[in-house]
C-alpha positions in Angstrom: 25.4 34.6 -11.7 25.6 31.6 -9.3 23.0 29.6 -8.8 22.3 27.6 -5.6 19.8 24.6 -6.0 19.4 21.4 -3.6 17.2 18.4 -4.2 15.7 16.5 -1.8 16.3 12.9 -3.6 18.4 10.9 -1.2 20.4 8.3 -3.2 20.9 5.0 -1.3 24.4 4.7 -2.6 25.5 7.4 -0.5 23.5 6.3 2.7 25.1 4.3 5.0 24.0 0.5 5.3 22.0 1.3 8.7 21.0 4.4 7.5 19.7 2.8 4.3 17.9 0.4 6.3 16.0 2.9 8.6 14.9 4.9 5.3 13.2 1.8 3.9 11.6 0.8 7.3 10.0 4.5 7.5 8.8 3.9 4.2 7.0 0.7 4.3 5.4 1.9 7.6 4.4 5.1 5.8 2.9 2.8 3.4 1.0 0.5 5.8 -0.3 3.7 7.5 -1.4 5.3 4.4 -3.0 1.6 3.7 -4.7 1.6 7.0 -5.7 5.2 6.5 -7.0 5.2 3.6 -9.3 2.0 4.5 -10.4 3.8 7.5 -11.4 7.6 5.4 -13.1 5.0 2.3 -15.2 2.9 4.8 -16.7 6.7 6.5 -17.4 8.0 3.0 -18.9 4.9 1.3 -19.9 2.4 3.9 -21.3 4.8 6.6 -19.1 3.2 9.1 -18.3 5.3 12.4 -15.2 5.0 15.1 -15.3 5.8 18.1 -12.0 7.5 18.0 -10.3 10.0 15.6 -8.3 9.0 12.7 -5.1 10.0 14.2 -5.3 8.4 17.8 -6.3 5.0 15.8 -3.0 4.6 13.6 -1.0 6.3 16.0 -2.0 3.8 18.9 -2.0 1.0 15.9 1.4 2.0 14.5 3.1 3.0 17.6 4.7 6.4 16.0 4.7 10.3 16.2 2.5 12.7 15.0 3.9 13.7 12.2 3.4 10.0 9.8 0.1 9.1 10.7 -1.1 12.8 9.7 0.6 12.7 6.5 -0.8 9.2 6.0 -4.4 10.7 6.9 -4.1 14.1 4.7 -3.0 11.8 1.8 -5.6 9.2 1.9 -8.2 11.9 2.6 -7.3 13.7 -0.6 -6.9 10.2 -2.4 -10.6 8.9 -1.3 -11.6 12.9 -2.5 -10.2 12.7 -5.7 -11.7 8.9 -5.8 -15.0 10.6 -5.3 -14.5 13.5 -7.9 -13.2 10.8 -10.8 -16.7 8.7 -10.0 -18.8 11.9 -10.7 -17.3 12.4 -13.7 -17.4 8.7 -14.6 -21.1 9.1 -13.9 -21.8 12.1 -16.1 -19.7 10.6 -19.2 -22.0 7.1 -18.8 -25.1 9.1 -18.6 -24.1 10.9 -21.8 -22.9 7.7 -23.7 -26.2 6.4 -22.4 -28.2 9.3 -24.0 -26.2 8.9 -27.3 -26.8 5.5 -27.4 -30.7 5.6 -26.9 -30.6 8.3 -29.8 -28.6 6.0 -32.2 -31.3 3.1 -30.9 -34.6 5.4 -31.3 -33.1 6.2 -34.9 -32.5 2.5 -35.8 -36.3 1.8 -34.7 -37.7 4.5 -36.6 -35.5 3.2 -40.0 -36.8 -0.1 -38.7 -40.7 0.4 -38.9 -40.1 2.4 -42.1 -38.2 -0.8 -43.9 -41.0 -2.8 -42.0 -44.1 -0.5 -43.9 -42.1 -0.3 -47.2 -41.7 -4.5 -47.1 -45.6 -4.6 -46.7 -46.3 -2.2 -49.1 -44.3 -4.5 -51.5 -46.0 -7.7 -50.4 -49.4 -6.0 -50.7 -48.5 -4.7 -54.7 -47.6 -8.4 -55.6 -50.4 -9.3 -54.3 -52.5 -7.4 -56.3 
């Protein structure tokens, strides 16, 4: 049985030169919007900032483009600044448990501590006598 199966990697060997050229221009603008977007998503989530205009209508009248970049750019950096937030919560939790371990393993130290500190006096008081 046949099998038909197409990838969607685009090698620049077998673009042509101008073509080749235009691929890499999308691409670093899809990366400066992406930068820009990202910025603007981080900056409403952690720095309480507000716009006066919607995500889209700013990097679209920054960039210049159609529709279709600057939404990608905004969907991506809105998962990426999501994800950002999820990996802190769980950075959070494992510090607060390291934190707990640690002032168990400390608590246990002090306790040792005063019992090497009673046991030294106990010895100082015996030669003494």
């Amino acid at each position: 049985m046949k099998v038909f199966s197409m990838s969607q990697r685009i090698y620049y060997k077998d673009l042509e030169p101008d073509a080749e050229s235009i691929i890499k221009k999308d691409l670093e603008l899809y990366n400066c919007m992406l930068h820009k977007a990202f910025k603007i998503c981080f900056d409403r989530a952690y720095k309480d900032v507000t716009y006066s205009e919607t995500d889209q209508r700013m990097i679209k009248s920054f960039y210049g483009t159609s529709d279709y970049f600057p939404l990608s750019a905004i969907y991506e950096a809105k998962a990426l600044v999501k994800s950002l937030k999820c990996r802190e919560k769980e950075n959070q939790d494992m510090i607060k448990t390291r934190l707990k371990k640690i002032d168990k393993k400390i608590k246990k130290n002090e306790k040792q501590l005063k019992k090497a500190l009673k046991e030294k006096e106990k010895l100082i008081n015996r030669s003494k006598k």
